[in-house]
N, C-alpha and C positions, 0 to 999 in steps of 0.2 A: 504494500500500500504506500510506504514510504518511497519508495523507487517513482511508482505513476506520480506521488506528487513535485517528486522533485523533478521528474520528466517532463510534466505539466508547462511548470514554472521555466524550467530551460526553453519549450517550444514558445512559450509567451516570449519571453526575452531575447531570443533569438529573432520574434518576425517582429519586435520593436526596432531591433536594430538592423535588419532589413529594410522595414519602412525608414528611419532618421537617414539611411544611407543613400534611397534613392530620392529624397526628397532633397537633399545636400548635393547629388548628382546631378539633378534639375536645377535648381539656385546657381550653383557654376556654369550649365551649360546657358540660361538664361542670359546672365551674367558677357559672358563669351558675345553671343549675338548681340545683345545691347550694342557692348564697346562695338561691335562693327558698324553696327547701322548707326551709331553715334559719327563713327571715324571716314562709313562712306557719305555722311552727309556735309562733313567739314571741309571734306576734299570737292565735293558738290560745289561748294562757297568758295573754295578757295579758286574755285575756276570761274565764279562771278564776278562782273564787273563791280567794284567798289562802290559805285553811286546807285550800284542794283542792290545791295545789302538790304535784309530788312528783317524785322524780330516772325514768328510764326506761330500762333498760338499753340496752346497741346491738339495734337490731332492724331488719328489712327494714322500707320505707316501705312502707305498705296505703293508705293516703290521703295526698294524691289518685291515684289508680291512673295506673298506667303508666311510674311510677318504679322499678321492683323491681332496680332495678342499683346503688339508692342505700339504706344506713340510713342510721338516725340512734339516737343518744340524747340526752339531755337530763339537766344533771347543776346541782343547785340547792345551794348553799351557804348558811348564814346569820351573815354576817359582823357583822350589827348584830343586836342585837335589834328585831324585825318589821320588817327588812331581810332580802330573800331573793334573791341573785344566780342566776341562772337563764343557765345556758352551752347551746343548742342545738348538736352536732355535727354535722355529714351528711358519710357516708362514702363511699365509691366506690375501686373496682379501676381504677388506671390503668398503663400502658405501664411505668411504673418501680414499681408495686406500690400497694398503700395510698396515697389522699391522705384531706382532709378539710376544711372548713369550718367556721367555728367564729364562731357570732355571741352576743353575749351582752345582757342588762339587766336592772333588778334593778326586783322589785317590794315596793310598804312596804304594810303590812297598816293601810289607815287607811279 
């Protein structure tokens, strides 16, 4: 009797940590995607013309397709004169709620 409970208690604890493993396996891989669609949209801008800059609200990602679990926005500051900091967000629903990524660079109007 003592064996099945201790058996029990091992199979509980075992697909606990099963689940925390592949829930932390998703968060990473989540994580991974974000930074790109963060880093293909900066490179997006970086190929804009400077007086084309412009902030973007939070919005579902449409491009490149098949991200529709992630937005983003995109918020530009001008802390210099023709200095333009440009912060990329990408969003996502995860297990504890809202996370997000956040990459940022500045481009000079020359």
């Amino acid at each position: 009797m003592l064996a099945l409970v201790l058996f029990a208690g091992a199979g509980v604890a075992g697909g606990e940590l099963l689940q925390r493993a592949q829930a932390a396996s998703n968060d990473g891989e989540n994580v991974l995607v974000a930074t790109y669609l963060a880093q293909r949209r900066l490179e997006e801008l970086r190929n804009t013309a400077y007086a084309s800059l412009a902030s973007e609200s939070k919005a579902a990602i449409s491009s490149p397709t098949g991200f529709s679990q992630f937005s983003r926005a995109v918020t530009l500051t001008t802390p210099y004169t023709n200095l333009k900091q440009v912060v990329v967000t990408v969003y996502w629903t995860a297990a504890g709620g809202e996370t997000n990524v956040s990459l940022q660079t500045c481009r000079s109007n020359n």
